[in-house]
PAGU-769734 format. One line per 5 residues: number of its first residue (from 1); their letters; for each residue y, x, z of C-alpha. Coordinates in nm, 4 decimals. Each point is the difference from the previous one (the first is absolute). Example, Ala and Ser with C-alpha at 12.3 -4.5 7.8 and 13.67 -1.06 7.14 Angstrom:
<sites>
1> AS> -0.4500 1.2300 0.7800; 0.3440 0.1370 -0.0660
</sites>
This chain:
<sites>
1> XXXXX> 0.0000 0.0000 0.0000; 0.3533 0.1256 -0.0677; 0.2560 0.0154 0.2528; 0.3573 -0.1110 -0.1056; 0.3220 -0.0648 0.2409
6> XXXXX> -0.0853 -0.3709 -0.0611; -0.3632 -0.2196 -0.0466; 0.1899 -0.1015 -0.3325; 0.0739 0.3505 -0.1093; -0.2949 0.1426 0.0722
11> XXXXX> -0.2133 -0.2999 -0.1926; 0.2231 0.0636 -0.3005; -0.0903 0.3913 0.0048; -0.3928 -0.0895 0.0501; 0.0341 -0.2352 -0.2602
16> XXXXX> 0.2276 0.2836 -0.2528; -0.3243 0.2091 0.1287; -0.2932 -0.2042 -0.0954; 0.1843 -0.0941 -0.3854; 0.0340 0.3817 -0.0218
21> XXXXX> -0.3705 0.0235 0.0392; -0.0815 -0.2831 -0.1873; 0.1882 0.1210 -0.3289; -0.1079 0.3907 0.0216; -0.3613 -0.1069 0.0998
26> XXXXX> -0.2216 0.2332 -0.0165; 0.2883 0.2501 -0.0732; 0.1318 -0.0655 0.3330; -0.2783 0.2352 0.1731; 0.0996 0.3116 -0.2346
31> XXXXX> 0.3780 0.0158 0.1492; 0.0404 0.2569 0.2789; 0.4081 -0.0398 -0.0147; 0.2445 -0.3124 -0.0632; 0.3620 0.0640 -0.0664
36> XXXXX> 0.2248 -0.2971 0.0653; 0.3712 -0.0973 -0.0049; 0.1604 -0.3094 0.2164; 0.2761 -0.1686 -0.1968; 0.2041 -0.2118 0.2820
41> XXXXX> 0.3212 -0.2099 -0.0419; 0.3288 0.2052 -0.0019; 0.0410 -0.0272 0.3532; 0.0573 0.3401 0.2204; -0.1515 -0.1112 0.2898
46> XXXXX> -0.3514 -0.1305 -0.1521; -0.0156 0.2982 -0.1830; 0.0032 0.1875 0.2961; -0.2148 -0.2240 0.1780; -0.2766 0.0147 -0.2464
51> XXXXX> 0.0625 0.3960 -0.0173; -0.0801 0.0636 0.3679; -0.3151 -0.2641 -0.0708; -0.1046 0.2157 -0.2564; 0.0134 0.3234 0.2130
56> XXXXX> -0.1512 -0.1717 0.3059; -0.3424 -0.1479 -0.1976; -0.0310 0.3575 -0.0884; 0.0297 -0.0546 -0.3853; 0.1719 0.3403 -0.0540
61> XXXXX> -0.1600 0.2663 -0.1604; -0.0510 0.2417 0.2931; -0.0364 0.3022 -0.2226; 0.3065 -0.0190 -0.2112; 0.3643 -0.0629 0.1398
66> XXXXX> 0.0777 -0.2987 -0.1277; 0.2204 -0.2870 0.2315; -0.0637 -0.3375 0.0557; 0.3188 -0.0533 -0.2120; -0.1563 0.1131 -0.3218
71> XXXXX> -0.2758 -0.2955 0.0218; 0.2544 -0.2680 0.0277; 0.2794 -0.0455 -0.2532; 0.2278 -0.2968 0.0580; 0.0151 -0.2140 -0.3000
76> XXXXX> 0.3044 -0.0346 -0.1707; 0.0836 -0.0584 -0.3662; -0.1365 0.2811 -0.1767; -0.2480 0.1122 0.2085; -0.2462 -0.1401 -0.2783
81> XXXXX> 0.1538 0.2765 -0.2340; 0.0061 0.2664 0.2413; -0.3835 -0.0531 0.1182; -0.1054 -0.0293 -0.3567; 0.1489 0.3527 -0.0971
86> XXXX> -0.2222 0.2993 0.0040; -0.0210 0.1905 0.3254; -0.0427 0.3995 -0.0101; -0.3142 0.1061 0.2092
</sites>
């Protein structure tokens, strides 16, 4: 069972969880690593808040140096265009 701040949040993650699974299928079991990115509302604070909830479920890569900032972008209008631009690895 996944843990959220809320019953309602964490039944939507379990529920993100088990789709994820269901799509990938048997795929699902070769993954050692999942990268993600949270897209909130342009709001400061929920940014934030999500941030430290990111850092606190332990979601960071411990091995590289990344912040709990670089996992959630606040969405604003052209975020679509800067997420869909190539990153440099």
């Amino acid at each position: 069972m996944i843990k959220g701040p809320s019953a309602e949040q964490a039944q939507v993650a379990e529920a993100l969880f088990l789709r994820a699974r269901e799509v990938l299928g048997d795929a699902f079991r070769t993954f050692r690593d999942v990268q993600f990115l949270l897209c909130v509302p342009a709001f400061n604070t929920l940014q934030a808040q999500t941030a430290i909830r990111v850092r606190k479920a332990g979601l960071l890569d411990r091995e590289s140096k990344e912040d709990e900032y670089s996992k959630v972008v606040m969405y604003t209008p052209g975020t679509h265009a800067r997420l869909a631009a190539p990153h440099p690895d």
